[in-house]
C-alpha positions in Angstrom: 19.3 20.8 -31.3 16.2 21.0 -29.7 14.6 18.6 -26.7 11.5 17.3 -27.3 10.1 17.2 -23.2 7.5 15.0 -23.4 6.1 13.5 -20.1 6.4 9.5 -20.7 2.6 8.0 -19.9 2.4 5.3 -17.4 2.0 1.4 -19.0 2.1 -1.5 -17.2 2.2 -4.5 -19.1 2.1 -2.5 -22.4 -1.6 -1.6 -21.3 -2.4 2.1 -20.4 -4.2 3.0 -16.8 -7.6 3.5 -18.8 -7.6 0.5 -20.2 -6.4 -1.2 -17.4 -9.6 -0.1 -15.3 -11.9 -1.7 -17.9 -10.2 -5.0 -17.4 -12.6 -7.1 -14.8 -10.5 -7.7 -11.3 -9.5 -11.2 -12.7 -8.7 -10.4 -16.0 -5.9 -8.3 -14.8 -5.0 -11.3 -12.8 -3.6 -12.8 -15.7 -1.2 -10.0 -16.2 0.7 -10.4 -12.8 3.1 -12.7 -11.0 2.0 -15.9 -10.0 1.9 -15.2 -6.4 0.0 -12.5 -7.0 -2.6 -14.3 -9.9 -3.1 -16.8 -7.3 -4.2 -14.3 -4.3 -6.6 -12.2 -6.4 -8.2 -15.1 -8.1 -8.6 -17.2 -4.4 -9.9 -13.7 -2.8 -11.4 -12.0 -6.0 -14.8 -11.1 -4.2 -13.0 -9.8 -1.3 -11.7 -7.2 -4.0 -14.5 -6.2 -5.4 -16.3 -6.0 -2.2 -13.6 -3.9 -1.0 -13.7 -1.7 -4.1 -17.4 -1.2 -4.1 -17.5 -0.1 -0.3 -14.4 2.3 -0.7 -16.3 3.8 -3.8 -19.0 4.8 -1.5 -17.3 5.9 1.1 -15.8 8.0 -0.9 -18.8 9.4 -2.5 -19.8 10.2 1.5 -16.6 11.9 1.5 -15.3 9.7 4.6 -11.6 8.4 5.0 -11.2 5.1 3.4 -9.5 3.0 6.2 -8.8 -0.6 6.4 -7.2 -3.6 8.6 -6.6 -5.8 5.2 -2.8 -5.6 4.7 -2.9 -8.3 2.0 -5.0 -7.0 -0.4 -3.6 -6.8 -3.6 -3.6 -3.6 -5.7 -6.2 -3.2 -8.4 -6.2 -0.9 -11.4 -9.6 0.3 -9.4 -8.0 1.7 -6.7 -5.5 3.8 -8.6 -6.2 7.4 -7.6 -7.9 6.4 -4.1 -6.4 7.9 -0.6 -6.4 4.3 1.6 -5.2 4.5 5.1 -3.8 0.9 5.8 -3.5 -0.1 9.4 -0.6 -0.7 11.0 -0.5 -2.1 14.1 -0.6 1.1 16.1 -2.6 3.5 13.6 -3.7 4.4 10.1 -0.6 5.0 7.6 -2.7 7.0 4.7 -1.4 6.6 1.2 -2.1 7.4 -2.4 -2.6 4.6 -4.8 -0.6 5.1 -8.0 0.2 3.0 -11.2 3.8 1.9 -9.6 1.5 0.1 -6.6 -0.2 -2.5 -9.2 0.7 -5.7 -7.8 1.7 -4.9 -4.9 0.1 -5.5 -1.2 -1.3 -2.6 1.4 1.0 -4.0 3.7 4.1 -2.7 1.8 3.1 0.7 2.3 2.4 0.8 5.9 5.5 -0.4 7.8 5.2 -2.1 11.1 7.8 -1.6 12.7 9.9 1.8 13.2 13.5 2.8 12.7 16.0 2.3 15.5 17.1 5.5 16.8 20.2 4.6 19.3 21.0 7.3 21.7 22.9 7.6 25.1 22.4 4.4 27.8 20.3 5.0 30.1 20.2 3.7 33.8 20.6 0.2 33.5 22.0 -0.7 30.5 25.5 -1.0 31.5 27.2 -2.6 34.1 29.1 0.6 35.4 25.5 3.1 35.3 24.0 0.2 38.0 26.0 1.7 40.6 25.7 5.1 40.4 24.6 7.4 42.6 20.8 8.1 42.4 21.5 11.9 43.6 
């Protein structure tokens, strides 16, 4: 009995990522949630403009940074290194297939964990009174 190991390729939709990047920005609208639909086909030139300036940025070989957190994913950008701000600096990531749909904003979290740790001075009622010594 022999396994046949055969690395699945990516679809989304049923479509492949080549033919994907053919489709214009609003044609792959159609394929998404409506949420979605609605955001790319209100802000499609903000897209496209995007696209076109992180294309030759890229060609300068400079970082490809941005303050847009609501962008939604384009088969375009699928292979592109996009550092998305968050709040305190840029959070670099890779665009893959799994991202279609999805905003910047997802993959640059604003806010960190929690890390609890011993109270310090002043957070209890009993460390107000101790000795400073």
């Amino acid at each position: 009995m022999e396994m046949d190991i055969r690395k699945k390729e990516f679809t989304y939709k049923g479509l492949t990522i080549e033919e994907l990047k053919k489709l214009d920005v609003r044609e792959f609208a159609k394929f998404l949630n409506s949420r979605q639909r609605r955001t790319i086909l209100r802000n499609f030139q903000e897209v496209e403009n995007f696209i076109n300036r992180s294309k030759e940025k890229i060609k300068k070989n400079k970082k490809v940074k941005t303050h847009q957190r609501d962008l939604v994913i384009v088969p375009q950008m699928i292979g592109m290194k996009i550092g998305v701000y968050n709040g305190n600096n840029f959070i670099t990531t890779e665009i893959t297939g799994e991202m279609l749909g999805h905003k910047f904003g997802e993959f640059a979290p604003t806010r960190t964990r929690v890390k609890h740790s011993k109270s310090g001075v002043g957070s209890t009622k009993g460390s107000k009174h101790k000795s400073k010594k």
